[in-house]
C-alpha positions, 0 to 999 in steps of 0.5 A: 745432712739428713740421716735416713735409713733403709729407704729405697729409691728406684731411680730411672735414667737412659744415661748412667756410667759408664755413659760420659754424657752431659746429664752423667752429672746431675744424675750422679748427683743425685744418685749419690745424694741419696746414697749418703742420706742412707737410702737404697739406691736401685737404678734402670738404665739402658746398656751401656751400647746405646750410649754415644760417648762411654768412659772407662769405668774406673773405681771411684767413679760411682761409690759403694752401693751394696744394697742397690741393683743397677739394672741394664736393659737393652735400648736400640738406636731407631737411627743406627739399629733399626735401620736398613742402609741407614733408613728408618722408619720416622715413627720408629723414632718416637717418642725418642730414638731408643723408646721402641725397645727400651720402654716395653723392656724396661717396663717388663723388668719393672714388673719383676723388679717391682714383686720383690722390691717396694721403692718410697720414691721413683726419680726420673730425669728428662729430656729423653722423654722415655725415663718419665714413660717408664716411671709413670707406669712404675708409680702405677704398679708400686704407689710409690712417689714419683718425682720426676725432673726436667733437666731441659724442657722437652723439644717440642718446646724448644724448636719445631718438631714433626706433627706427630712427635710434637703432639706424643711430646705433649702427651707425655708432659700432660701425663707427667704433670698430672701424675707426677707428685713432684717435678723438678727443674734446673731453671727457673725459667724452664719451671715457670714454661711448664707452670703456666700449662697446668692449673697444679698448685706451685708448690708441687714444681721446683726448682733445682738448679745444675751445679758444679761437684765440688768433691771432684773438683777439690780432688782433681785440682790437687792433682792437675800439672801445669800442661793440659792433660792428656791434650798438650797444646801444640803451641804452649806459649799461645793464649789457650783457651777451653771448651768442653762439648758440643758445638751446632750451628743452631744453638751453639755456633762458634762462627762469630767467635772463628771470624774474630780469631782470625781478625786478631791473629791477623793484627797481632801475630806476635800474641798467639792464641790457642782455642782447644774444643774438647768432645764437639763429635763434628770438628769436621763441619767447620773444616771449610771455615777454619781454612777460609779464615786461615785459622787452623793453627789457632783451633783445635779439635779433640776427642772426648774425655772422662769429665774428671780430666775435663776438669784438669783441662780447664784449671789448667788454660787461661780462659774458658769459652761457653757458647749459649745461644737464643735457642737455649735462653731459658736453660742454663748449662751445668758447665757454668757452674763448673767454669765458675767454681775454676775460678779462670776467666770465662768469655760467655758468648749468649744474649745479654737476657738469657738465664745463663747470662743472667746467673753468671752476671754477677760474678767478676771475669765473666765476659758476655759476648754475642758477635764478632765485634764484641768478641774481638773487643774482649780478647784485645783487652784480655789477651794484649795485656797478657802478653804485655804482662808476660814478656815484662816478667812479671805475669802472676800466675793467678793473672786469669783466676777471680775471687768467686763465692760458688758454695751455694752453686754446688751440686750436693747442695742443691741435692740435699734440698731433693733429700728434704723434698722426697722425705716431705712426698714419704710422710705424705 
């Protein structure tokens, strides 16, 4: 680990504890990388009201910072606070749904955070175009390095946007590789999509992938008990599988894998199976087709919870599910990590070419799925065995686990490289 004292690093993010987001995680990561390499961490965020999902803030959830300012500034929601019966003005939406407050407001606590305060380095993170807005005009008033992250590309690159917001996007990446005197990337792929829009030399875009935090891991494996916390399963002699996080019908569709439960349930109802989905936010969309394939005995819908507890839950079923589909080909979702380094089985369900599928590819017990068929297939030759085992009396407990080497896929690894690259922008 590098020892560095007393530099200081302003750190611009929209989410931040006690949001339970999907960044949350590679943000801390980095917040707390550069707090053991002996930085002061200062960090603008947004209030904690426009976060969707929010957990408790409980006392080992971000560690000591005596020295840093976590500064809150107001963010309004152009869809819900700056609405009138639940309509808004689009351009109000733009470049993102909370960028008419939280920038001008942002900026001006800048301002008079930047006449007492001279960060060595300005860190950013994307998608939500707004925290590089914010750091881009930072960097001008302080000179400070700006290194600005692209946990996902922006979405104008992903799918058809408006004209107008297409073409604010796209400014707002021209400015960002133009100014930024660093931009990082969590796939490699996401880095060569932005590399071939610029003439910047290579060496100023990296790549620093997601990860899974192994601290948190270790502590909450010690702890876990043999039930799923704080979501015991109503049939605890079913097959359980998990997944954590949202579900949508482009991008993420769990259709293929409702047909085939309902295909298996209906050839082997002595072999029950249970899917529990954890934090989706829209359970309710897909009422119709679970009634239809008679499978509302098989999946579960439940609230969101803290990620630590998400983390018990997966060690504690027998298999976990992750849904990636085309439209996210080039990405590579932090989660994989984290259902990795659990060492339990995994049905991938993504096109045998995306970058997820290729990263998980060379580890065993990982399952690549992309329809009905090949999904019925796995769980006929994962879950048939596993009841034949069971009722023999002779199922091992580790019968789901797999020997998997996931050092190098840690979060804290991948940090310590952002260390040695902010250090390198220092003695520029």
């Amino acid at each position: 680990m590098i020892e560095i004292k007393q530099r200081r690093v302003l750190m611009v993010v929209f989410e931040f504890p006690p949001s339970n987001g999907a960044s949350v995680q590679r943000i801390l990561s980095v917040y707390k990388g550069y707090l053991n390499a002996g930085y002061i961490v200062d960090v603008l965020t947004a209030h904690p009201f426009a976060y969707e999902n929010v957990q408790p803030m409980s006392p080992d959830l971000l560690p000591e910072n005596p020295h840093g300012k976590i500064m809150r500034v107001p963010a309004l929601d152009a869809l819900l606070q700056i609405s009138v019966k639940g309509k808004h003005i689009g351009s109000l939406a733009y470049p993102d749904r909370w960028g008419k407050t939280w920038i001008p407001l942002s900026t001006v606590k800048a301002f008079i955070y930047s006449k007492m305060n001279k960060p060595d380095i300005i860190w950013s993170s994307s998608p939500t175009p707004s925290p590089h807005i914010i750091a881009r005009r930072i960097k001008k008033m302080t000179g400070a390095k700006w290194i600005a992250d692209y946990r996902d590309p922006m979405t104008h690159l992903q799918r058809t946007t408006p004209d107008a917001l297409g073409k604010i996007l796209a400014k707002v990446d021209d400015n960002v590789m133009r100014d930024a005197d660093l931009l990082t990337f969590a796939t490699e792929d996401v880095r060569q999509m932005y590399l071939d829009r610029t003439n910047r030399h290579v060496d100023d875009f990296k790549t620093m992938p997601n990860g899974y935090d192994a601290e948190l891991l270790n502590k909450v494996r010690q702890r876990v008990s043999s039930k799923l916390d704080g979501s015991r399963p109503k049939n605890p002699s079913a097959f359980t599988m998990y997944y954590a996080g949202v579900l949508y019908s482009d991008g993420r569709d769990p259709t293929p894998l409702f047909e085939a439960l309902s295909e298996f349930k209906t050839n082997y109802p002595d072999k029950p199976i249970q899917v529990v989905f954890q934090g989706t936010k829209n359970a309710s969309d897909y009422d119709e087709v679970i009634q239809e394939l008679d499978i509302g005995d098989v999946v579960r819908f439940l609230p969101g919870v803290p990620f630590a507890e998400a983390i018990g839950n997966m060690l504690l079923s027998d298999m976990l599910l992750l849904i990636q589909d085309a439209r996210f080909n080039r990405q590579i979702p932090g989660k994989l990590y984290e259902y990795l380094a659990t060492k339990k089985s995994i049905m991938l369900k993504s096109p045998n070419n995306s970058a997820t599928s290729v990263e998980a590819a060379p580890f065993d017990g990982v399952y690549q799925v992309e329809d009905k068929a090949s999904i019925y297939h796995t769980l006929c030759a994962i879950v048939i065995p596993f009841f034949e085992q069971k009722s023999a009396g002779y199922l091992p407990e580790d019968y789901t686990l797999w020997k998997r080497d996931t050092e190098y896929h840690s979060r804290q690894h991948h940090v310590e490289k952002l260390i040695a690259w902010s250090e390198s922008l220092r003695a520029v």
